[in-house]
Biopython code that builds the backbone (N, CA, C, O; Angstrom):
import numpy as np
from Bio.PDB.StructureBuilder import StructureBuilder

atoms = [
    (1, "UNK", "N", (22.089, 128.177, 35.522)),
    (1, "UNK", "CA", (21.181, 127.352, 34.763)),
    (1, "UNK", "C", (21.614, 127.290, 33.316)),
    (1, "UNK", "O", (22.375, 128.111, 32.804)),
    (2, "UNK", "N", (21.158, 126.422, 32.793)),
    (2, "UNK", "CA", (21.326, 126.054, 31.365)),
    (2, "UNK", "C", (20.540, 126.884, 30.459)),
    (2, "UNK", "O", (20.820, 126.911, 29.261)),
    (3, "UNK", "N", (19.745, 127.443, 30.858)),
    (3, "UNK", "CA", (18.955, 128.363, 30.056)),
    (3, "UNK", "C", (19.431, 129.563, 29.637)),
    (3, "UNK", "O", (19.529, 130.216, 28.598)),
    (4, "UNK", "N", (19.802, 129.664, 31.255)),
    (4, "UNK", "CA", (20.508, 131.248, 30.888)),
    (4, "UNK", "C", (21.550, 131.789, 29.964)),
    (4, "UNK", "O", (21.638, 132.892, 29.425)),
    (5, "UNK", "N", (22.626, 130.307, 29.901)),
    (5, "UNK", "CA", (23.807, 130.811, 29.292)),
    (5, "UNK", "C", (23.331, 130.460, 27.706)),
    (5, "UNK", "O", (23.875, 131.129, 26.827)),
    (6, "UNK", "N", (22.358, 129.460, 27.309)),
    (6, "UNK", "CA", (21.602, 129.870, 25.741)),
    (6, "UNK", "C", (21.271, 130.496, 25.471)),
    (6, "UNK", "O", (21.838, 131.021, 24.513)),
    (7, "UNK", "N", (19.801, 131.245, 26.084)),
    (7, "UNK", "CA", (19.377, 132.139, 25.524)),
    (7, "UNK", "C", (19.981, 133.576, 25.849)),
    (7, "UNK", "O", (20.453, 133.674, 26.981)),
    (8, "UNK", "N", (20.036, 134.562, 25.144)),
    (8, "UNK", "CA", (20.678, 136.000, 25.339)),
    (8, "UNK", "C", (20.036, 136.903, 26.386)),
    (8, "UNK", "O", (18.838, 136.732, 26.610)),
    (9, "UNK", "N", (20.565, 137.651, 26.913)),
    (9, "UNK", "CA", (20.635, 138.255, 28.281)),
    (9, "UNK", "C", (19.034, 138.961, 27.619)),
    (9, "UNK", "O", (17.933, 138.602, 28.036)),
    (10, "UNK", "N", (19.242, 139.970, 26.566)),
    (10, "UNK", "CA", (18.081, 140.821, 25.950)),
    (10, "UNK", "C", (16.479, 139.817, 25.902)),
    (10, "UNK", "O", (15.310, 139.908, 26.277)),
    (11, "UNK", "N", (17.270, 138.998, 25.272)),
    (11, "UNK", "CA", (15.794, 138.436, 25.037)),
    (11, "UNK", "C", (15.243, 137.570, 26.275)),
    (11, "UNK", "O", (14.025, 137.456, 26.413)),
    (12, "UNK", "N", (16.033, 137.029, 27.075)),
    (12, "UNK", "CA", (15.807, 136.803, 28.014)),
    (12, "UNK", "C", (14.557, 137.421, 29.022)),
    (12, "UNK", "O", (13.767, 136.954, 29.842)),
    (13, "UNK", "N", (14.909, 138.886, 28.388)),
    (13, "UNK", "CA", (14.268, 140.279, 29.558)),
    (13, "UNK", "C", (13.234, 140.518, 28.962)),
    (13, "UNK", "O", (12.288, 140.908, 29.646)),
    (14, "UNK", "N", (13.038, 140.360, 27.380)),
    (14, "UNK", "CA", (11.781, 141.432, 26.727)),
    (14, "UNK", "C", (11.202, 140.537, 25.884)),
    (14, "UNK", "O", (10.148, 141.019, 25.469)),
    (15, "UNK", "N", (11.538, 138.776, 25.164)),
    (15, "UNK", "CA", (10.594, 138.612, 23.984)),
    (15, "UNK", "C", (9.443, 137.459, 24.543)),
    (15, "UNK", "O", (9.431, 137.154, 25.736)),
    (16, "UNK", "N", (8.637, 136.950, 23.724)),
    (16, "UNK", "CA", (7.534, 136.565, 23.862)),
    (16, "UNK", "C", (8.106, 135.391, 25.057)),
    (16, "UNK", "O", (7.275, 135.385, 25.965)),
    (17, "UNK", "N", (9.170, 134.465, 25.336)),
    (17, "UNK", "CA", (9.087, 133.810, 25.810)),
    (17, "UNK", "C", (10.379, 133.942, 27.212)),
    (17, "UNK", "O", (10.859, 133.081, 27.949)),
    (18, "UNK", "N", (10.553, 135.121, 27.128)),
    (18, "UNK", "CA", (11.621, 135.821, 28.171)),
    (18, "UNK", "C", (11.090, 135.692, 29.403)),
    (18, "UNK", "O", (9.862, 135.654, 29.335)),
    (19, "UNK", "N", (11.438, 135.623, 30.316)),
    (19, "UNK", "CA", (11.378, 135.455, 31.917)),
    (19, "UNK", "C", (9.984, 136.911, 32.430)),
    (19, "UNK", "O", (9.061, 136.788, 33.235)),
    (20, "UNK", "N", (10.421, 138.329, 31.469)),
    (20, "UNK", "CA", (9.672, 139.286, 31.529)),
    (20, "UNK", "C", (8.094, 138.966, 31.541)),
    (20, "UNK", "O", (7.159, 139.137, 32.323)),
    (21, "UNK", "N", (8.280, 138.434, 30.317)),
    (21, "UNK", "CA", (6.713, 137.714, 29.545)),
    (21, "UNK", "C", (6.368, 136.588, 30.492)),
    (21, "UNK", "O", (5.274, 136.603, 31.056)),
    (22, "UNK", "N", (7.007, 135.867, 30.646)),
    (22, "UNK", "CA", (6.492, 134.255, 32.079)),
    (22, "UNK", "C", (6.024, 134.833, 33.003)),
    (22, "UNK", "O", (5.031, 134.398, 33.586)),
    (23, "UNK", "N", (6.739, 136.135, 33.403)),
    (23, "UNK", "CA", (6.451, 136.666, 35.002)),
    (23, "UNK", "C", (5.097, 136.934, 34.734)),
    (23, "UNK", "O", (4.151, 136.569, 35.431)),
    (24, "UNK", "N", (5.030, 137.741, 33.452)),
    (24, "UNK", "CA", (3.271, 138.144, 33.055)),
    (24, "UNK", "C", (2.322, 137.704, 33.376)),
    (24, "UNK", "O", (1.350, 137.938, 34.094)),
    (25, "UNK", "N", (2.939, 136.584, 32.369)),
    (25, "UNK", "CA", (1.138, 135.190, 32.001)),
    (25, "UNK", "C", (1.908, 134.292, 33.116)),
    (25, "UNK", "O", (2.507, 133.295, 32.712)),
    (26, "UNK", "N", (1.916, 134.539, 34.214)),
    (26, "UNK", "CA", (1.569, 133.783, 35.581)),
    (26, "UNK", "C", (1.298, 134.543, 36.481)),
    (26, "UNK", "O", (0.882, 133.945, 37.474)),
    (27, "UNK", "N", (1.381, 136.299, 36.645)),
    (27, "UNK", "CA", (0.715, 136.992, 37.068)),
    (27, "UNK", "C", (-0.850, 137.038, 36.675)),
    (27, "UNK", "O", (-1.759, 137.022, 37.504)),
    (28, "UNK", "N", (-0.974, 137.082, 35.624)),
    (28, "UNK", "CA", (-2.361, 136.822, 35.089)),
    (28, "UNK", "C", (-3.116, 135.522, 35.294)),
    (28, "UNK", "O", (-4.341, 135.401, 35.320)),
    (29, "UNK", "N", (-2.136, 134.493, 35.446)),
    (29, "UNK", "CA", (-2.749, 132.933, 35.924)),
    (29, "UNK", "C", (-3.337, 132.828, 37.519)),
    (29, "UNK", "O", (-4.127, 132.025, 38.015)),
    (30, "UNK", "N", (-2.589, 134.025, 38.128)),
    (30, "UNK", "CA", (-2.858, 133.706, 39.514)),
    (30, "UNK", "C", (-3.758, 134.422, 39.774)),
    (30, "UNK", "O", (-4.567, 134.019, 40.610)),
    (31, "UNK", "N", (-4.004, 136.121, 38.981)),
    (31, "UNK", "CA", (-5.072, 137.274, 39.202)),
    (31, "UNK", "C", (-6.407, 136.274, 38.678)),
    (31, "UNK", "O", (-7.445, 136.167, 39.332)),
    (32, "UNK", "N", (-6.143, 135.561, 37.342)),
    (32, "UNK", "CA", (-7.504, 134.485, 37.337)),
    (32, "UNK", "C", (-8.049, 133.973, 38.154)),
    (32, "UNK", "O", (-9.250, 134.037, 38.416)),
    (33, "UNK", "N", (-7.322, 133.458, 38.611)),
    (33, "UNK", "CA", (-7.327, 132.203, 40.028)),
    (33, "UNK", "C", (-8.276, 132.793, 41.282)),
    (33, "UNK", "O", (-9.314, 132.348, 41.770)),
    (34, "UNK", "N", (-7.619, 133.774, 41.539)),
    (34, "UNK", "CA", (-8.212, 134.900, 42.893)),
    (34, "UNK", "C", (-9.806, 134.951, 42.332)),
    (34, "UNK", "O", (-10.734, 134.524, 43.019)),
    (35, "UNK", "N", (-9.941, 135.373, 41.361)),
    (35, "UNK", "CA", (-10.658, 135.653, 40.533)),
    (35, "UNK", "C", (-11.718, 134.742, 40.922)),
    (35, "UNK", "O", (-12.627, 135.096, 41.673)),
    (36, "UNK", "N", (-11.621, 133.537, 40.412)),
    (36, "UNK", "CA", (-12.256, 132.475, 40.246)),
    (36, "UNK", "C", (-12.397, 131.704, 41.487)),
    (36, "UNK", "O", (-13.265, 130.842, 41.628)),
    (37, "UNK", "N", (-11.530, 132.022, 42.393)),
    (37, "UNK", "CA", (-12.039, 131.721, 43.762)),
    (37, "UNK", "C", (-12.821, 132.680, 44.317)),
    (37, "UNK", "O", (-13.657, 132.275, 45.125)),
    (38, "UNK", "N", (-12.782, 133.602, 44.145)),
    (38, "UNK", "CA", (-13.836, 134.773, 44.643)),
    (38, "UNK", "C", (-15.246, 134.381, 44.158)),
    (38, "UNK", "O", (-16.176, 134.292, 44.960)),
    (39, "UNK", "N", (-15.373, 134.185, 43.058)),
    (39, "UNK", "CA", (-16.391, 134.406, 42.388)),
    (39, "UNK", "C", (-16.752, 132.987, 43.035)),
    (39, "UNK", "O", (-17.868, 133.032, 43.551)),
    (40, "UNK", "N", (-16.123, 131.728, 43.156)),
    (40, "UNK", "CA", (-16.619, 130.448, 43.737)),
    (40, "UNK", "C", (-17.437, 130.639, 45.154)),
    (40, "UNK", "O", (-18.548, 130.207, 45.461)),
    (41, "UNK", "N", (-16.164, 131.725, 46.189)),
    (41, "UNK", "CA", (-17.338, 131.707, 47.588)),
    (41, "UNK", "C", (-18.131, 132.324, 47.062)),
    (41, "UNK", "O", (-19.047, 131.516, 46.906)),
    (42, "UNK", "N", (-18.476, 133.365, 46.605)),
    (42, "UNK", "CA", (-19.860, 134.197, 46.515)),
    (42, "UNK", "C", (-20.896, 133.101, 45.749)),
    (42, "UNK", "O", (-22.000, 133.075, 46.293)),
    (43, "UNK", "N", (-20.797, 132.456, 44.930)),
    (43, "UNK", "CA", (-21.530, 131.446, 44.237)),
    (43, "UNK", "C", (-22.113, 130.636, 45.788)),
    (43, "UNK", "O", (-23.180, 130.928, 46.327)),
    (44, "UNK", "N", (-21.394, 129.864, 46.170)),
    (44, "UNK", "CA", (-21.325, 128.946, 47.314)),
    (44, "UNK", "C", (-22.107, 129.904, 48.682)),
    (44, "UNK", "O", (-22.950, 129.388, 49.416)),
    (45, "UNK", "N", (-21.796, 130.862, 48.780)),
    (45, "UNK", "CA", (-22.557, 131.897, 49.743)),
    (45, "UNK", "C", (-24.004, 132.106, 49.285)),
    (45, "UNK", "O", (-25.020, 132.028, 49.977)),
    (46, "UNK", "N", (-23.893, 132.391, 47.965)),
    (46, "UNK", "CA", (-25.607, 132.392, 47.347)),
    (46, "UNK", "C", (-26.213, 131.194, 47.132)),
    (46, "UNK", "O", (-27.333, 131.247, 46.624)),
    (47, "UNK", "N", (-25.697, 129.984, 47.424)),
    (47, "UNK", "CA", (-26.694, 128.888, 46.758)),
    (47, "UNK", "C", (-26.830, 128.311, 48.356)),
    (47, "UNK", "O", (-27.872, 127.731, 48.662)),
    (48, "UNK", "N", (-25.503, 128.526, 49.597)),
    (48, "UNK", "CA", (-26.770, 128.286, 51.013)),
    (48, "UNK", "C", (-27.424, 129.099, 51.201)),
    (48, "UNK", "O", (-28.444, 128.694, 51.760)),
    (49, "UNK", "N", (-27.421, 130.479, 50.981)),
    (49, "UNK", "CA", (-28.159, 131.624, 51.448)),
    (49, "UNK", "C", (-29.786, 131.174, 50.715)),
    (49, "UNK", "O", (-30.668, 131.355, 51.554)),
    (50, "UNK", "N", (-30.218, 130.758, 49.661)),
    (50, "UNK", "CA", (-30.919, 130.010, 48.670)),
    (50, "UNK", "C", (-31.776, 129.241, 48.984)),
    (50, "UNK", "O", (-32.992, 129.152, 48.816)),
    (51, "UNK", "N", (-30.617, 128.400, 49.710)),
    (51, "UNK", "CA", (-31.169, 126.693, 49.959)),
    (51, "UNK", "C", (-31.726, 127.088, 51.810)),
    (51, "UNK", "O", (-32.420, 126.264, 52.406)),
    (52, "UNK", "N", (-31.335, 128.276, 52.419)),
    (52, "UNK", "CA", (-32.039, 128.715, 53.653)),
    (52, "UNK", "C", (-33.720, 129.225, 53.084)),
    (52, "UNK", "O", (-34.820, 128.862, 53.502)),
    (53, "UNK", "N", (-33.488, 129.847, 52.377)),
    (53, "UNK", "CA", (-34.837, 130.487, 51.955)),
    (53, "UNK", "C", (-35.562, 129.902, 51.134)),
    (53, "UNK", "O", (-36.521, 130.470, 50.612)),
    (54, "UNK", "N", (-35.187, 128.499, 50.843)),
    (54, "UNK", "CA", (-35.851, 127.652, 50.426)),
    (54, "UNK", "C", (-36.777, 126.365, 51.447)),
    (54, "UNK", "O", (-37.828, 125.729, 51.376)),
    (55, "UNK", "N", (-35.834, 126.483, 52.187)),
    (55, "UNK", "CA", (-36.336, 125.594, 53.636)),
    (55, "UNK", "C", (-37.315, 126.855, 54.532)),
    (55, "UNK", "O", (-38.263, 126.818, 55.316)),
    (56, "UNK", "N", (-36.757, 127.566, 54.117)),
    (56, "UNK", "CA", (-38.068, 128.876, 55.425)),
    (56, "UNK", "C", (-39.490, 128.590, 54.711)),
    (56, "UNK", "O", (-40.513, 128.385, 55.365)),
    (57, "UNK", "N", (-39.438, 128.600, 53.164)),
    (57, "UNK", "CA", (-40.737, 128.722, 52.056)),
    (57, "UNK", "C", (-40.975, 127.419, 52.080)),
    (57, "UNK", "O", (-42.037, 127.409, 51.457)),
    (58, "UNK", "N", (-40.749, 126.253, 52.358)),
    (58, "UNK", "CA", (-41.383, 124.933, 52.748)),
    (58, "UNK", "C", (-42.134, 124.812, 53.895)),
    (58, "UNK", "O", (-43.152, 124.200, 54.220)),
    (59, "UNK", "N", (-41.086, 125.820, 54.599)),
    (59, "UNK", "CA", (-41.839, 125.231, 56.364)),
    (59, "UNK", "C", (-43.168, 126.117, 56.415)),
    (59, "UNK", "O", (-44.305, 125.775, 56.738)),
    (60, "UNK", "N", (-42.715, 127.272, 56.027)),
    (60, "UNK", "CA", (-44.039, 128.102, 55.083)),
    (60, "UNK", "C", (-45.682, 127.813, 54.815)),
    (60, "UNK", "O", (-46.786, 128.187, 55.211)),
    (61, "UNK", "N", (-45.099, 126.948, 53.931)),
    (61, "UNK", "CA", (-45.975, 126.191, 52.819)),
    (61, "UNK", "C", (-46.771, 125.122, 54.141)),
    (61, "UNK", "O", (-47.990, 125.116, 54.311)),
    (62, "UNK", "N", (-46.045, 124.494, 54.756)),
    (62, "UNK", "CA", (-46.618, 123.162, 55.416)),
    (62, "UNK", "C", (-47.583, 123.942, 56.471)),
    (62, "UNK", "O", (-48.707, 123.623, 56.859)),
    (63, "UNK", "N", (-46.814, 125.020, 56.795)),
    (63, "UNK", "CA", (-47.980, 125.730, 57.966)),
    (63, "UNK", "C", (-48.855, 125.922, 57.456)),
    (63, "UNK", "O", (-49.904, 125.405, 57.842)),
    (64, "UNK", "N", (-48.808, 126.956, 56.092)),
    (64, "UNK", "CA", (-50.303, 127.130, 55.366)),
    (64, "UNK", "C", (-51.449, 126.044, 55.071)),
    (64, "UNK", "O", (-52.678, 126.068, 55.147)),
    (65, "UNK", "N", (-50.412, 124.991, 54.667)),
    (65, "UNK", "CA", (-51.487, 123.821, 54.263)),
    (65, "UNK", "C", (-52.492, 122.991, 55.623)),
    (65, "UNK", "O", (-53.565, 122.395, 55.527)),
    (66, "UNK", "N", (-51.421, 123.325, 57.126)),
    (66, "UNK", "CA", (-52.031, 123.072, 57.766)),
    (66, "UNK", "C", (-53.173, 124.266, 58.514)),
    (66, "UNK", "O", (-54.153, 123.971, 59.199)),
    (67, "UNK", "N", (-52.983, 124.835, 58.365)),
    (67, "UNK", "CA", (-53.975, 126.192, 58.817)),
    (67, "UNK", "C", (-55.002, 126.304, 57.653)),
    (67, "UNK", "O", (-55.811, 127.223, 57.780)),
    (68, "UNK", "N", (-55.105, 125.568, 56.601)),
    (68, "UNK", "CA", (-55.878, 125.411, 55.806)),
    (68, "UNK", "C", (-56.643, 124.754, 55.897)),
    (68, "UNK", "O", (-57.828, 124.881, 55.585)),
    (69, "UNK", "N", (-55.909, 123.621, 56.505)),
    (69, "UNK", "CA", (-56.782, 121.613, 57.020)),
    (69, "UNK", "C", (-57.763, 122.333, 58.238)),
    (69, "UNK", "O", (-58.871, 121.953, 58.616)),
    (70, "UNK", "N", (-57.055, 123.367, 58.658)),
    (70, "UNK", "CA", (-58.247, 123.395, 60.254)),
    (70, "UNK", "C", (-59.031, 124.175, 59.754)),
    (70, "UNK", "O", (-60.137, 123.800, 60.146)),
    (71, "UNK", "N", (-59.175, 125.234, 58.981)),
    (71, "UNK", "CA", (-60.252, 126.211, 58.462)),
    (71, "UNK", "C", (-61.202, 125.186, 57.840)),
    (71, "UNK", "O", (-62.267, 124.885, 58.378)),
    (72, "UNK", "N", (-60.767, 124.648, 56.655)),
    (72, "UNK", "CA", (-61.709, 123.057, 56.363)),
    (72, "UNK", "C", (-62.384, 122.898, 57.065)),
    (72, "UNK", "O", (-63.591, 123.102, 56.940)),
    (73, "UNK", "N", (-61.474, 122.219, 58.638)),
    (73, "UNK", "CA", (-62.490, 120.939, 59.010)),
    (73, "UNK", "C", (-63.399, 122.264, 59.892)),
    (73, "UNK", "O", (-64.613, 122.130, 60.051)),
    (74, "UNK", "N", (-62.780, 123.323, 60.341)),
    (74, "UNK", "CA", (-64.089, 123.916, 61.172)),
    (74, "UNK", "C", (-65.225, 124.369, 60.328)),
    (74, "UNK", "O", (-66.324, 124.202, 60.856)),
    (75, "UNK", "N", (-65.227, 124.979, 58.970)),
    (75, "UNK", "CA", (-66.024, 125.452, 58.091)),
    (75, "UNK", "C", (-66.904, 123.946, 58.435)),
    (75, "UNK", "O", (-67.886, 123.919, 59.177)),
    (76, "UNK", "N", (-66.450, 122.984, 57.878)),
    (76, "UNK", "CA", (-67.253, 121.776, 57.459)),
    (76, "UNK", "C", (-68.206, 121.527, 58.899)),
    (76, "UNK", "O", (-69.415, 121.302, 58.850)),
    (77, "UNK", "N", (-67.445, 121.610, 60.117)),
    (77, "UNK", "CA", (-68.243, 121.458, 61.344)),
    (77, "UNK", "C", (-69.297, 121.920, 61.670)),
    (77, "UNK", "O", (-70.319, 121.411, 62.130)),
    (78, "UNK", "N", (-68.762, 123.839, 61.183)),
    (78, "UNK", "CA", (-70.430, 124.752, 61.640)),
    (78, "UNK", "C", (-71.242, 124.484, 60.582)),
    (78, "UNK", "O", (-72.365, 124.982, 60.667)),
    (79, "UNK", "N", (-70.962, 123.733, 59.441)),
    (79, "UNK", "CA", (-71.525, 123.643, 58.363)),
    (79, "UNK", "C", (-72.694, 122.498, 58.602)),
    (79, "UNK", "O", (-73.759, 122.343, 58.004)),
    (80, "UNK", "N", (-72.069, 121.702, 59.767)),
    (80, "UNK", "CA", (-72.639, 120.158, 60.010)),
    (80, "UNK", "C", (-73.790, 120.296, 60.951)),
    (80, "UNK", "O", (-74.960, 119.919, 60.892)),
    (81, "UNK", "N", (-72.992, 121.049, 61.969)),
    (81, "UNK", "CA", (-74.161, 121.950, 62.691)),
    (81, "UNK", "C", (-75.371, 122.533, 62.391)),
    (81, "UNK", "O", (-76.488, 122.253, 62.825)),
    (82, "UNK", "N", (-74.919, 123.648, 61.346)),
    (82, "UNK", "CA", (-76.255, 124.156, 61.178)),
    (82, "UNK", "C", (-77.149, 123.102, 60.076)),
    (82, "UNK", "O", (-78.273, 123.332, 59.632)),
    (83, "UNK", "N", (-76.598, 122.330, 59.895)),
    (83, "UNK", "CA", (-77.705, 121.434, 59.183)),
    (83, "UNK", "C", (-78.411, 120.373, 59.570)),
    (83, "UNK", "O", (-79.358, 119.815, 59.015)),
    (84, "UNK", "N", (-77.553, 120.018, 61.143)),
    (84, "UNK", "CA", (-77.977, 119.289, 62.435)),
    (84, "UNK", "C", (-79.020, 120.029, 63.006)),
    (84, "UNK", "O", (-79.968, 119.330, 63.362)),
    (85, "UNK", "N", (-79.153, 121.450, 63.236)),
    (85, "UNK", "CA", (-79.787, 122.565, 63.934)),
    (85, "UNK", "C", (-81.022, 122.920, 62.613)),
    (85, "UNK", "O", (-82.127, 123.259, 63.036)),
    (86, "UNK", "N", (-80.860, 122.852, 61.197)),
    (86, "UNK", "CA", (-82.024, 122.996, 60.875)),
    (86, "UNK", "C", (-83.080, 122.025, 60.729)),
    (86, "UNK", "O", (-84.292, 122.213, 60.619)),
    (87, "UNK", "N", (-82.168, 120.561, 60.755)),
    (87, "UNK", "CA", (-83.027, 119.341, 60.865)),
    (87, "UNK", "C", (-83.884, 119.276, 62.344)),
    (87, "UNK", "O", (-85.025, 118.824, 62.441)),
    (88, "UNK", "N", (-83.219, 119.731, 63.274)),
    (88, "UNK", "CA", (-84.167, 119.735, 64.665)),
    (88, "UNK", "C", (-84.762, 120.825, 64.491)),
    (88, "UNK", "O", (-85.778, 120.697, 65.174)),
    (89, "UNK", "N", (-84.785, 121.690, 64.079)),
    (89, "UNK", "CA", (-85.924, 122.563, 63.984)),
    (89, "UNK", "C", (-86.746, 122.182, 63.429)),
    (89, "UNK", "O", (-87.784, 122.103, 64.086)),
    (90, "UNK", "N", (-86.807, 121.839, 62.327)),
    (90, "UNK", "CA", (-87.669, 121.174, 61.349)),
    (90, "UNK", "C", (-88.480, 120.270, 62.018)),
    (90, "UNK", "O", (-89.663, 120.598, 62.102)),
    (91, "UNK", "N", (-88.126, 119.142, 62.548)),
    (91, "UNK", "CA", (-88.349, 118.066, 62.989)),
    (91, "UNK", "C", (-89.460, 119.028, 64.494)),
    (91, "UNK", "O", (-90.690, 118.988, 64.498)),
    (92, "UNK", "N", (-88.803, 119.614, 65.344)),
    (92, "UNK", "CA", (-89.648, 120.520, 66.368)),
    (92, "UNK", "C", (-91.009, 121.178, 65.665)),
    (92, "UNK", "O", (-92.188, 121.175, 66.020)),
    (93, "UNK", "N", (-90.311, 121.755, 64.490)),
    (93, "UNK", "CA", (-91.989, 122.439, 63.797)),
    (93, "UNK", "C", (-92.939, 122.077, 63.832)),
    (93, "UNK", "O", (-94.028, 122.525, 64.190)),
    (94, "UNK", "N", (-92.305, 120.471, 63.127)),
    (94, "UNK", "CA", (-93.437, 119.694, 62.619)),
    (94, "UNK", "C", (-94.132, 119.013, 64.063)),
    (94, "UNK", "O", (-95.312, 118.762, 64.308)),
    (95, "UNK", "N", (-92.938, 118.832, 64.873)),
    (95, "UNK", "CA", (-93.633, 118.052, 66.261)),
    (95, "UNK", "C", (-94.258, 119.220, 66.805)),
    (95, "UNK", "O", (-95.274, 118.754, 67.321)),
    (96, "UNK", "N", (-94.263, 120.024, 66.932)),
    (96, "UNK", "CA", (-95.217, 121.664, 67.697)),
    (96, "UNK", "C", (-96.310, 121.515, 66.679)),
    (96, "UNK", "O", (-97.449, 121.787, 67.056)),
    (97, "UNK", "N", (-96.121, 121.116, 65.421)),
    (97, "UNK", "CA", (-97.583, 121.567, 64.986)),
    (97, "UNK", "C", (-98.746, 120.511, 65.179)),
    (97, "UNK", "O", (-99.970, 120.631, 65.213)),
    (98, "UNK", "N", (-97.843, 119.368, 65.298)),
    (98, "UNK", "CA", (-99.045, 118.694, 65.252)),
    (98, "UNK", "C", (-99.732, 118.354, 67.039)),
    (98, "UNK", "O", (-100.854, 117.982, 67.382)),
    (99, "UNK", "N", (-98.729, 118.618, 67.707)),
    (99, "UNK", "CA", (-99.083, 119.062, 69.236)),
    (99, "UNK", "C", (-99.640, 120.221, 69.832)),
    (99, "UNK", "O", (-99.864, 120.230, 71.042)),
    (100, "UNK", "N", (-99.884, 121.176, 69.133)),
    (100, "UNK", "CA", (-100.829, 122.141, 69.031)),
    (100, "UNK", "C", (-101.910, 122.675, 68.221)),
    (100, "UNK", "O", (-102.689, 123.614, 68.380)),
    (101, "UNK", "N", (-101.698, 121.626, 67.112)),
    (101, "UNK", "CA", (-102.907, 121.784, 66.300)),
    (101, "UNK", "C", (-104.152, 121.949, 67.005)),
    (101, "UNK", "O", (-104.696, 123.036, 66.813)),
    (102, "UNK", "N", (-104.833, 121.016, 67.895)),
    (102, "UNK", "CA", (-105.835, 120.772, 68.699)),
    (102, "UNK", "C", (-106.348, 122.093, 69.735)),
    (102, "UNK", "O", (-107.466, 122.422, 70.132)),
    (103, "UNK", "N", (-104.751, 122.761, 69.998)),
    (103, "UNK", "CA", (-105.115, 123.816, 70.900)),
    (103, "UNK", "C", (-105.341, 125.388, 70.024)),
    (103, "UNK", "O", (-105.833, 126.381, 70.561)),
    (104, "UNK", "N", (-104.899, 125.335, 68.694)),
    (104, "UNK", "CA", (-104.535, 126.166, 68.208)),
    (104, "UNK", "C", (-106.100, 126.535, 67.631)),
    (104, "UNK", "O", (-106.641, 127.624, 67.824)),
    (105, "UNK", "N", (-106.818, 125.200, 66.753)),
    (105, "UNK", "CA", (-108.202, 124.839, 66.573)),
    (105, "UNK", "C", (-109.102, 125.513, 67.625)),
    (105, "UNK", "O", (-109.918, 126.405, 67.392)),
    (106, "UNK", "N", (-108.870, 125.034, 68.646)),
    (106, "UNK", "CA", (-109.905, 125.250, 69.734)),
    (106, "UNK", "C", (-109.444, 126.855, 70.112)),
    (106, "UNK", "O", (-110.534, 127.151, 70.601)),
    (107, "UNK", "N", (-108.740, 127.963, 70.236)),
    (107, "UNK", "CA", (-108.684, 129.125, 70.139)),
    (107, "UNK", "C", (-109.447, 129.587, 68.797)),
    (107, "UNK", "O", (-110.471, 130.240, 68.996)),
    (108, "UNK", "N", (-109.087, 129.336, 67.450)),
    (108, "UNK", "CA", (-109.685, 129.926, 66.412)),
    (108, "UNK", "C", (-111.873, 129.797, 66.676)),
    (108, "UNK", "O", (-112.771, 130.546, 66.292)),
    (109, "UNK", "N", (-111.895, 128.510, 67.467)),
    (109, "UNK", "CA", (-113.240, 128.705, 67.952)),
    (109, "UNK", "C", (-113.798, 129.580, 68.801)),
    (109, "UNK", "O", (-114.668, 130.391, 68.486)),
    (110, "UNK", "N", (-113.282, 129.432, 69.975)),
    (110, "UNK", "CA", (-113.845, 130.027, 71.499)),
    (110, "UNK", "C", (-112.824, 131.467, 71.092)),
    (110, "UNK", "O", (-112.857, 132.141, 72.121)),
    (111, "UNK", "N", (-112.042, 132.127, 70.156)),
    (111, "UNK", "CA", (-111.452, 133.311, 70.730)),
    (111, "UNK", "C", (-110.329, 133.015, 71.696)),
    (111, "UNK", "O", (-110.011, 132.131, 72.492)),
    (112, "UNK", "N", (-109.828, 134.307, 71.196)),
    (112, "UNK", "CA", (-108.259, 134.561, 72.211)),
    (112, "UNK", "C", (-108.673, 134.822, 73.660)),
    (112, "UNK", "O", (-109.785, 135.236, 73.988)),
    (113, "UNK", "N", (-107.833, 134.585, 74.356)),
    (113, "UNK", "CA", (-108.220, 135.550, 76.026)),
    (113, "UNK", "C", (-107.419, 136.438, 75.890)),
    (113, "UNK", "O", (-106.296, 136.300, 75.404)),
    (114, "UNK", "N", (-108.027, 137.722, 76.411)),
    (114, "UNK", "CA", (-107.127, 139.122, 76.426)),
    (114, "UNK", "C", (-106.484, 138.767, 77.815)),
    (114, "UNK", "O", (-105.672, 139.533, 78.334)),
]
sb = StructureBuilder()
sb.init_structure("model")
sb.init_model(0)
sb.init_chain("A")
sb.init_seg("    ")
for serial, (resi, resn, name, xyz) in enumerate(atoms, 1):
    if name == "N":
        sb.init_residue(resn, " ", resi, " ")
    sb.init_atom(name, np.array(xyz, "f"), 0.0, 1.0, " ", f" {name:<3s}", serial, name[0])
structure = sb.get_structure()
């Protein structure tokens, strides 16, 4: 090569821009490299590992919201109920009282039967 027979055998071996020194800073270019690919899968390993436990905490979420919708609507049901159930009572009271008023009257006169 043309290089070789310019520059001197010494410096060739030991100064800043000697074959010694290149071998270096491209040993170091490639230990980067490893480097920086390593650090890329683990990045890339943590952001699906992430984006899994991000889809588990949605599907999560949608169950809760639906196990929520049914507690709702049943709360609201027995809720409907018992206000269906105190209106017929009510409504029975008032129909018993005034359908026994007459009999109830006529005991407070004549006495109970033992």
């Amino acid at each position: 090569m043309e290089a070789d027979t310019i520059v001197p055998q010494e410096r060739r071996k030991a100064g800043p821009y000697g074959t010694v020194a290149l071998q270096e800073a491209w040993d170091k270019l490639y230990r980067a490299r490893s480097i920086l690919e390593a650090e890329q899968t683990h990045l890339r390993d943590d952001r699906i590992a992430l984006q899994g436990e991000m889809e588990a905490l949605r599907q999560r979420e949608q169950i809760l919201a639906k196990r929520e919708w049914h507690i709702a609507e049943y709360e609201r049901l027995i809720a409907l109920e018992k206000a269906e159930e105190a209106d017929k009572r009510e409504s029975e009271s008032t129909l018993s009282k005034l359908t026994r008023a007459p009999f109830d009257m006529a005991r407070s006169v004549f006495g109970q039967k033992k």
